[in-house]
C-alpha positions as CSV (number, residue, x, y, z in Angstrom):
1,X,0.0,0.0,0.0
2,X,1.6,3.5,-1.1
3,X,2.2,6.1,1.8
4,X,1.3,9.3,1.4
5,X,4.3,10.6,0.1
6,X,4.2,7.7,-2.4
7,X,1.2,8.6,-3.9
8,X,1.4,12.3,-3.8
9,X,4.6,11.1,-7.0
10,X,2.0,10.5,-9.3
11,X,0.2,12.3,-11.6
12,X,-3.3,10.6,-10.7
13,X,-2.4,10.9,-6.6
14,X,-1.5,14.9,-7.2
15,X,-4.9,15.3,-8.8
16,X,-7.3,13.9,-6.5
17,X,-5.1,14.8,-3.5
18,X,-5.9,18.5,-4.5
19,X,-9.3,17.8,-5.0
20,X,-9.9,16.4,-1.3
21,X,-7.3,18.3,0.2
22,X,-9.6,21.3,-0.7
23,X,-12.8,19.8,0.5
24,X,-10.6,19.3,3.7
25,X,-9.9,22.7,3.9
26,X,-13.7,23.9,3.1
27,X,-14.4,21.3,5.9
28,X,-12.1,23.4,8.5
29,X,-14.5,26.5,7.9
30,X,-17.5,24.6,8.2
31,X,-16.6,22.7,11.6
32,X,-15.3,25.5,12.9
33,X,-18.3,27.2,12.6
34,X,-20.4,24.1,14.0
35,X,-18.1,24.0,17.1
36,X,-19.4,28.1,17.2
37,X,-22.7,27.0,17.0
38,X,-22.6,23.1,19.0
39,X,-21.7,24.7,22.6
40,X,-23.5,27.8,22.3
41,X,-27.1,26.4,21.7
42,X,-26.2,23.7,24.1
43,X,-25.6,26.6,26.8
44,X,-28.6,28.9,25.4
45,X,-31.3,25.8,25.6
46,X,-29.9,25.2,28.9
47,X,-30.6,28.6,29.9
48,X,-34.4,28.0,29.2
49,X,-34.9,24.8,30.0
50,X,-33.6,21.8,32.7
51,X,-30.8,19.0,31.1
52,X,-34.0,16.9,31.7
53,X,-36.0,18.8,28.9
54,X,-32.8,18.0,26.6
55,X,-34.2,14.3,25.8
56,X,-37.2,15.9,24.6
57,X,-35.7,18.0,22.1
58,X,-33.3,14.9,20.7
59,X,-36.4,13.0,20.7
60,X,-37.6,15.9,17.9
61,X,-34.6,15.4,15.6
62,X,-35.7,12.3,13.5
63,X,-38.8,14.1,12.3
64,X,-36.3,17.1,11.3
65,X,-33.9,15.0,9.9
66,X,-36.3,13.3,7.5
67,X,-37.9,16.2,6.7
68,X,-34.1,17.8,5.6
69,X,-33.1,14.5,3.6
70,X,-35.9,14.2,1.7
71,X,-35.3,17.6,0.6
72,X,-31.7,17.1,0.3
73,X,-32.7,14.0,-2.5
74,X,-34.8,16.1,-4.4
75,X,-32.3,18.7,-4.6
76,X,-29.8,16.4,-5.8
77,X,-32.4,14.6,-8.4
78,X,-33.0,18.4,-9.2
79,X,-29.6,19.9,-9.9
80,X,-26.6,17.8,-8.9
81,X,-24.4,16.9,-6.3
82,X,-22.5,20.2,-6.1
83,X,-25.4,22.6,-6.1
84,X,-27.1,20.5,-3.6
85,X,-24.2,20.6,-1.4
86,X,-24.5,24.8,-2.5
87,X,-27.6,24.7,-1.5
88,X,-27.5,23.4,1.9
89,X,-25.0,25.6,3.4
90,X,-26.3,28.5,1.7
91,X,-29.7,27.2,3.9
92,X,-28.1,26.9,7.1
93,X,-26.2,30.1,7.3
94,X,-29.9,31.5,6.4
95,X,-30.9,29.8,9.1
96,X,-28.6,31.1,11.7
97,X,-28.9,34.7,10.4
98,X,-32.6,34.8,11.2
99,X,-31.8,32.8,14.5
100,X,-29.7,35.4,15.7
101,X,-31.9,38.2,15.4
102,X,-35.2,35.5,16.5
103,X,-33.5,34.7,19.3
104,X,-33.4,38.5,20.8
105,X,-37.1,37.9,21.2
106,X,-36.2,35.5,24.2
107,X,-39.1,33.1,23.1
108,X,-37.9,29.9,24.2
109,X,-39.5,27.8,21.3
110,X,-37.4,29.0,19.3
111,X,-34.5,28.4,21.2
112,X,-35.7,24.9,21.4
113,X,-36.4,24.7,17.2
114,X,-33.0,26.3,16.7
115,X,-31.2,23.5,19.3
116,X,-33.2,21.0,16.8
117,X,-31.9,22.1,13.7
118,X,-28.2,22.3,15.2
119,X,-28.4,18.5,15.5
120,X,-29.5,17.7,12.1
121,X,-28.1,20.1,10.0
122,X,-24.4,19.2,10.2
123,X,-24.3,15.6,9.7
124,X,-26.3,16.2,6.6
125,X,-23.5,18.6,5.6
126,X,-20.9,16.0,6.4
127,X,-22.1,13.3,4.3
128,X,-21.7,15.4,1.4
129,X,-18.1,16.2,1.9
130,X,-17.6,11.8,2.3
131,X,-19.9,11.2,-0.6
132,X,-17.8,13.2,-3.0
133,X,-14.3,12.1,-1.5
134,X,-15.5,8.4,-1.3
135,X,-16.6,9.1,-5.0
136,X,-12.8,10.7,-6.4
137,X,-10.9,8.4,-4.1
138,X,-10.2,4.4,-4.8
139,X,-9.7,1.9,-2.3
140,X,-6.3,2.0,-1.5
141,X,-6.2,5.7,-1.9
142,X,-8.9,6.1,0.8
143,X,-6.7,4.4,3.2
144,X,-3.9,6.5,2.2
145,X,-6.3,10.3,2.0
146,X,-9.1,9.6,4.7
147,X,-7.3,10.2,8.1
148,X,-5.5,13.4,6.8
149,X,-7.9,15.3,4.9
150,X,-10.5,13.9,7.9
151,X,-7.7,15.9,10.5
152,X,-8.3,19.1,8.8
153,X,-11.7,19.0,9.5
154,X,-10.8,18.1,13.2
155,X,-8.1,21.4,13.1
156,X,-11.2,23.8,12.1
157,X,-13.3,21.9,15.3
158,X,-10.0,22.7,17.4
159,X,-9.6,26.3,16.3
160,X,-13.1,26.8,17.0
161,X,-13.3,25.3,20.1
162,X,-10.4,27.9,21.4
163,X,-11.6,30.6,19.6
164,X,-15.3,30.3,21.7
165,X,-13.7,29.1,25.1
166,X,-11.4,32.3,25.0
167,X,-13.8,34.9,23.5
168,X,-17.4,34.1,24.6
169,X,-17.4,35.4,27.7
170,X,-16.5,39.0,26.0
171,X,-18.6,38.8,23.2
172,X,-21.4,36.2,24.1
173,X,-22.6,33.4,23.6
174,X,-25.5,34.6,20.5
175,X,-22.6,36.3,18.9
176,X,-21.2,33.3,18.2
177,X,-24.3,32.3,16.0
178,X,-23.6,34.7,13.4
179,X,-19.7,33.7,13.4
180,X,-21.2,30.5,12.5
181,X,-23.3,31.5,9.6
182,X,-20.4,33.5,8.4
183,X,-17.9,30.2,8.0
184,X,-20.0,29.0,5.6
185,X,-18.9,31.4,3.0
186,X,-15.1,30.3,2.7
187,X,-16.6,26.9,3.1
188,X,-18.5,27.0,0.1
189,X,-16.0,28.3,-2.2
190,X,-13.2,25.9,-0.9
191,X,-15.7,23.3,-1.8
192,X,-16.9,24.6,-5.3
193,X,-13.2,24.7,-5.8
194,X,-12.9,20.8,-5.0
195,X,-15.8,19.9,-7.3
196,X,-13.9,21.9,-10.6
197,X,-10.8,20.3,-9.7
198,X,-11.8,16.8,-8.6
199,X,-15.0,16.7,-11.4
200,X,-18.2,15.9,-10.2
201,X,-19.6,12.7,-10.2
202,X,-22.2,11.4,-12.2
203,X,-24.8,9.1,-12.0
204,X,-25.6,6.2,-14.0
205,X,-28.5,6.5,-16.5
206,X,-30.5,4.0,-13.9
207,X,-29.9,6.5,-11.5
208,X,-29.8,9.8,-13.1
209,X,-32.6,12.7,-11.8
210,X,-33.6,10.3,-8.8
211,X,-34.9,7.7,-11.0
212,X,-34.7,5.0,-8.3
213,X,-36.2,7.0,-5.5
214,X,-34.8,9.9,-4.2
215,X,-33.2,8.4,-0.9
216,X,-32.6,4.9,-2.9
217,X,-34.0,3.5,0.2
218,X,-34.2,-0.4,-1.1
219,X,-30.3,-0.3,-1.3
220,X,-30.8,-0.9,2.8
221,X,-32.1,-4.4,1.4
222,X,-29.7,-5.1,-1.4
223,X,-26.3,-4.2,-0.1
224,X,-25.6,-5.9,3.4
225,X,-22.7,-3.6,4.1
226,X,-24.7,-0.7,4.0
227,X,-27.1,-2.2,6.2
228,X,-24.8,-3.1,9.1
229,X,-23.3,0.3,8.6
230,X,-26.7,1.8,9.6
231,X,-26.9,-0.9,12.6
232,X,-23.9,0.3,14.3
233,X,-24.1,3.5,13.7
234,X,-27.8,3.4,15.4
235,X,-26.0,1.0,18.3
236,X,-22.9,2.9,18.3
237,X,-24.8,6.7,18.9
238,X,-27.2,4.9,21.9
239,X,-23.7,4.8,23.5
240,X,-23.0,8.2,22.6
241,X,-26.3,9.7,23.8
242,X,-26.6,8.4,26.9
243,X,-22.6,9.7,27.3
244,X,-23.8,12.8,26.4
245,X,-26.6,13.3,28.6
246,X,-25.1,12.3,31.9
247,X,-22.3,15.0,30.8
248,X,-24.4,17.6,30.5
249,X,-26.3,17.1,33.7
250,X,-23.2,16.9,35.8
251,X,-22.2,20.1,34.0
252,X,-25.5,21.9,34.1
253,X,-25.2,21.0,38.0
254,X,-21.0,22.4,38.4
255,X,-21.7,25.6,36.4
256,X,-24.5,26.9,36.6
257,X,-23.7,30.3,34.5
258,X,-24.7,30.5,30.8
259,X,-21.5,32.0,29.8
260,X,-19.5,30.2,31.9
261,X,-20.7,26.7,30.8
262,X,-20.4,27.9,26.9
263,X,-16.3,28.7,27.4
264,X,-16.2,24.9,29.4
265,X,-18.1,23.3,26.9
266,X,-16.0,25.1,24.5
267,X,-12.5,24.0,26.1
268,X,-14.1,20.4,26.5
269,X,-14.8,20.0,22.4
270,X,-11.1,21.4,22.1
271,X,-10.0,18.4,23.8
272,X,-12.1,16.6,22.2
273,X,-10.9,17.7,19.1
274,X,-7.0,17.7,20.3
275,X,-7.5,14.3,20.5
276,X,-9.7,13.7,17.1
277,X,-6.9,15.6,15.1
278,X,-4.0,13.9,17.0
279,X,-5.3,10.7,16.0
280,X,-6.3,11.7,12.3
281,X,-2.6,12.5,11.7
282,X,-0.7,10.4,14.0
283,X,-2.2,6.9,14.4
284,X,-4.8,6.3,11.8
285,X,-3.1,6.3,8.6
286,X,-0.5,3.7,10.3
287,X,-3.8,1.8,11.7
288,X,-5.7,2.2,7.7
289,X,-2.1,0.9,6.6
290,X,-1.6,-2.0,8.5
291,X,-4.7,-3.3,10.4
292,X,-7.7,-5.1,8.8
293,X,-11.1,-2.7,9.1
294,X,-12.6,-5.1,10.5
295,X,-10.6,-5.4,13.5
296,X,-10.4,-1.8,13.7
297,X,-14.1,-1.7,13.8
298,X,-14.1,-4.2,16.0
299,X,-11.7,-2.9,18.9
300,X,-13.3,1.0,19.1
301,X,-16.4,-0.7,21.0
302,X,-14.2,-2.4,23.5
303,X,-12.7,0.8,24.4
304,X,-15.8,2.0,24.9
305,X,-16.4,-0.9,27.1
306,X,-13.6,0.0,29.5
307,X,-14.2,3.7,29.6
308,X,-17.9,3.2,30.2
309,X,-16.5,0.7,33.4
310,X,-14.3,3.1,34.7
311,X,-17.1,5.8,34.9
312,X,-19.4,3.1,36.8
313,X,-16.8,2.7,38.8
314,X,-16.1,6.4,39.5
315,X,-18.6,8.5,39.1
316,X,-18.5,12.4,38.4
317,X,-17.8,15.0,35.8
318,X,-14.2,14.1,35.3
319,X,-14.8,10.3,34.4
320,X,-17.8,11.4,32.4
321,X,-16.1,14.1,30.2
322,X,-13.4,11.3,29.8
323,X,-15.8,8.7,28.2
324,X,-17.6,10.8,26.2
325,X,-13.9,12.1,25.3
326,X,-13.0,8.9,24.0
327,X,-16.1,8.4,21.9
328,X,-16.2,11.8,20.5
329,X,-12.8,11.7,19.4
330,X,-13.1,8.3,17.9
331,X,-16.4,8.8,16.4
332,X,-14.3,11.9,14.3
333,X,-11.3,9.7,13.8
334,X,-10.5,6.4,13.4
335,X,-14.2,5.1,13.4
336,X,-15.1,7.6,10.6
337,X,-11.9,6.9,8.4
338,X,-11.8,3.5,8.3
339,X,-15.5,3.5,7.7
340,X,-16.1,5.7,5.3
341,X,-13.6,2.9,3.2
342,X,-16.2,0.6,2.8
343,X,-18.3,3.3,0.3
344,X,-15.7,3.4,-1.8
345,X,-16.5,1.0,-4.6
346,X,-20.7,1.4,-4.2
347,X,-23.0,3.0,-6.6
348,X,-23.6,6.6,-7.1
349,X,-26.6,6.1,-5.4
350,X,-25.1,4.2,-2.6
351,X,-22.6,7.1,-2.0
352,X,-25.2,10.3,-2.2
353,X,-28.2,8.7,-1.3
354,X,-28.0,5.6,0.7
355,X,-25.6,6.8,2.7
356,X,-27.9,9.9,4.3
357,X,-30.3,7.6,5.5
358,X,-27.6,4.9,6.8
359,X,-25.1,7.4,8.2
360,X,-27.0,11.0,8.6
361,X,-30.1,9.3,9.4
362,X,-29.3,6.6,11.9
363,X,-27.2,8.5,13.4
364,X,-29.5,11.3,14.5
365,X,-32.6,8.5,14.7
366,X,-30.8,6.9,17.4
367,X,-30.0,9.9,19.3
368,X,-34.0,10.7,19.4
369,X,-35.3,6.8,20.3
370,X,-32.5,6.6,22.9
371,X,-33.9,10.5,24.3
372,X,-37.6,9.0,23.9
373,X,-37.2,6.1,26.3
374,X,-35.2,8.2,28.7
375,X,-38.2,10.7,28.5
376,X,-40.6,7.7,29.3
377,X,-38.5,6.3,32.7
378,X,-37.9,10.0,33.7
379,X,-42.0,10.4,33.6
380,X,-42.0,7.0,35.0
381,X,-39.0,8.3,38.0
382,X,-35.8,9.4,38.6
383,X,-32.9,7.5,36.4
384,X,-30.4,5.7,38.9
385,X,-26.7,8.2,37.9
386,X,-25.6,4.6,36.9
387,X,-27.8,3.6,34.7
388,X,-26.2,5.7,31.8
389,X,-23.2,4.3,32.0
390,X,-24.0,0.4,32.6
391,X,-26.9,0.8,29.3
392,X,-23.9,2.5,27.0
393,X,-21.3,-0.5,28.5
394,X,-24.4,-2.8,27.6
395,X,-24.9,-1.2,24.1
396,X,-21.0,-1.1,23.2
397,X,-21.1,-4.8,24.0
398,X,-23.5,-4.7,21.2
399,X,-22.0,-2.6,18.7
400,X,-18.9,-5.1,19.6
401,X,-21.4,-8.1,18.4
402,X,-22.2,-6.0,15.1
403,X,-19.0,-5.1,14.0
404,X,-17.7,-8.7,13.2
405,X,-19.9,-9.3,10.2
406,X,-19.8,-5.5,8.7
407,X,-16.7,-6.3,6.8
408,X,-16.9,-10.0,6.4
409,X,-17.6,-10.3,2.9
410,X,-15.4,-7.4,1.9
411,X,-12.5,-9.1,3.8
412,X,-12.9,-12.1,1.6
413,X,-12.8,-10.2,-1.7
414,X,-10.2,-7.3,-1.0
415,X,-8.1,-8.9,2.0
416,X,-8.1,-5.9,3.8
C-alpha cells in the first residue's frame, strides 16, 4: 500500500489529493463554525430549560432529519451533487442569520427549534463532503487520504473550540451564531473549488434525476454492508447519547452560568478535538495501513467498554467528560476513516443517497429513540446516575457483536 508521500509522486495521486485536500480545507471553515454553534445552543437551551427537557428536544430530531433528507434527494435529483451541497450551506447560514436576530425575542421555542436544527443540520452537511471524497478516491487511496484530509476538519473543530472558550465570555454566547453563519462562506468556495478540480460525479443513466427513488432506500435491502453500517451506527450513537446526557447534567449542575458553561463546553470539544486531530494524523493512517477494518471496527467498542467501566466505577464530571472524550474523538477519527472505506466501490446512489439515511439518518434517529425512552423512565422516576453508563457498556457490547460481520464479505474479496 503506497504512503502518502508515495502517492502524492503520481500524476493521478497529485490530482485527486488537490481535490480532497480542498474539501478538507472547506471542511475546517464549516466545523469550525459548527463547534461556534454546538456549545453555544447547548448553553442557550440550557438557559431555558432543565438537562431533563434535553431528551425531549433529541427526541424531535428524527422528524427534522427526515424532513431535511428528503429535501436534500430532491435537490440532488433536481440539480446535482454540487449545487445540492451549495444549497445546503447556503440554507443553514440562512438559518442562523434569522436565528440570531429571532433569538433577541427570548421566546424559548425558538430556542428549542433552533437546538433541533443544530443536531441535524451538520451531519447532513458532512455526508456530502464523504460522498464526493468516497466518490474521487479508490480503495487503496482512501486508506492512504481519509485520516488526513478527515484531520483538517478536526483542526477547524479545534480552532473553533479555542476561539469560543477564549472569547465568549466578551462577546457572548448569541454572537457566536452569526460567526457561524459567516464560516459558511469560505466553506462553500473551498468546496466549489474541490468539485472543478476533482470533477463531479455522475450518476448512471438507472440513477440519473432520482430515477430510483430519491433516498434509494431499497439499497438498505440489497447491499448488506450498507445495512450493518446503519446498525452500528444506530447501536454505536445509543452509546454516545446516553454519554452525552449524563455530561451535560453533571455540568449543568458544576456551572450553573450561561457563559461560563459555553467557554467549558467550548474548552471540553477542544479536547475533544486535540485528541480527534491527533489521531487523524498520527495513528490512523498507520492503523488504515496496517490493520484489517474489521478489527479496527471491531476494537473502538471495546474501548468503549472499558471507559464506560471506569465511569461506573467512578462517578463524576471528570470520568464522564473522559468517556464521552473517547467516543467523541473516535467517532471523528479512526471510526469515521476507516469506515467511510467501505463506500468506496458502491454505486452513485449508494454514495449520495444511501448513505444519508444509513449514516446521517441513523445517526440522528438513534439519538431521538435513545432520548424517547429516557423521557418515558424519567415520567415513569428518577434514572439511577448509573444507569447511563451500565446501558452504553451494555450497548457497546452490542456494537462489539455487530461489527464482526460488517466487513466480512469485503474481507474475503479485497483482504483488507
Amino acid at each position: 500500500m503506497p504512503t502518502l508521500t508515495a502517492a502524492l509522486k503520481t500524476e493521478r495521486g497529485l490530482h485527486v489529493a488537490k481535490a480532497v485536500f480542498l474539501a478538507g480545507f472547506s471542511a475546517m471553515f464549516l466545523f469550525c463554525g459548527y463547534e461556534f454553534i454546538r456549545s453555544t445552543a447547548e448553553s442557550i437551551f440550557l438557559s431555558h430549560f432543565s438537562a431533563e427537557s434535553k431528551p425531549y428536544a433529541l427526541s424531535c430530531v428524527p422528524v427534522m432529519m427526515l424532513a431535511l433528507i428528503y429535501l436534500y434527494g430532491r435537490l440532488l435529483s433536481a440539480v446535482g451533487s454540487a449545487r445540492a451541497m451549495a444549497g445546503s450551506m447556503l440554507i443553514s447560514a440562512a438559518v442562523f442569520t434569522l436565528a440570531f436576530f429571532g433569538l433577541k425575542t427570548g421566546n424559548k421555542w425558538l430556542v428549542f427549534m433552533f437546538y433541533v436544527f443544530k443536531e441535524s443540520y451538520v451531519v447532513i452537511i458532512a455526508e456530502q463532503y464523504w460522498s464526493f471524497i468516497n466518490s474521487t478516491l479508490k480503495d487503496e487511496e482512501g486508506r492512504v487520504f481519509n485520516g488526513p484530509v478527515a484531520g483538517l476538519g478536526a483542526l477547524g473543530s479545534l480552532a473553533g473550540g479555542f476561539i469560543l472558550s477564549r472569547y465568549v465570555v466578551a462577546l457572548h454566547s448569541e454572537t457566536f451564531i452569526l460567526l457561524s453563519a459567516a464560516a459558511f462562506m469560505p466553506a462553500l468556495a473551498l468546496f466549489w473549488l474541490a468539485y472543478k478540480q476533482g470533477g463531479e460525479p455522475a450518476p448512471t443513466q438507472a440513477e440519473a434525476r432520482g430515477r430510483k427513488g430519491h433516498l434509494h432506500l431499497s439499497i438498505l435491502k440489497e447491499n448488506r454492508t450498507v445495512l450493518y453500517i446503519a446498525m452500528i451506527i444506530f447501536t454505536a450513537q445509543v452509546v454516545g447519547t446516553l454519554l452525552d446526557l449524563r455530561f451535560t447534567q453533571l455540568a449543568r449542575e458544576v456551572l450553573p452560568e450561561k457563559d461560563l458553561r459555553t467557554a467549558f463546553f467550548g474548552s471540553f470539544w477542544m479536547k475533544v478535538n486535540i485528541f480527534s486531530f491527533s489521531m487523524q494524523f498520527l495513528l490512523t493512517p498507520l492503523l488504515l495501513r496496517y490493520i484489517k477494518v474489521r478489527w479496527i471496527q471491531v476494537a473502538i467498542p471495546v474501548v468503549h467498554i472499558g471507559a464506560c467501566a471506569f465511569l461506573l466505577m467512578r462517578p463524576g464530571i471528570f470520568t464522564a467528560g473522559l468517556a464521552f472524550l473517547l467516543f467523541k474523538g473516535m467517532d471523528y477519527s479512526i471510526f469515521r476513516a476507516s469506515k467511510e472505506t467501505l463506500y468506496i466501490p458502491f454505486s452513485y446512489d449508494t454514495r449520495y443517497r444511501a448513505k444519508q439515511v444509513a449514516d446521517a439518518f441513523s445517526y440522528r434517529f438513534s439519538k431521538g429513540v435513545t432520548s424517547v425512552v429516557l423521557s418515558a423512565a424519567t415520567a415513569a422516576g428518577a434514572i439511577p446516575a448509573a444507569a447511563y453508563a451500565g446501558a452504553a457498556m451494555l450497548f457497546s457490547g452490542l456494537w462489539t457483536g455487530i461489527a464482526f460481520p460488517l466487513t466480512s464479505n469485503r474481507d474475503k474479496v479485497t483482504g483488507n
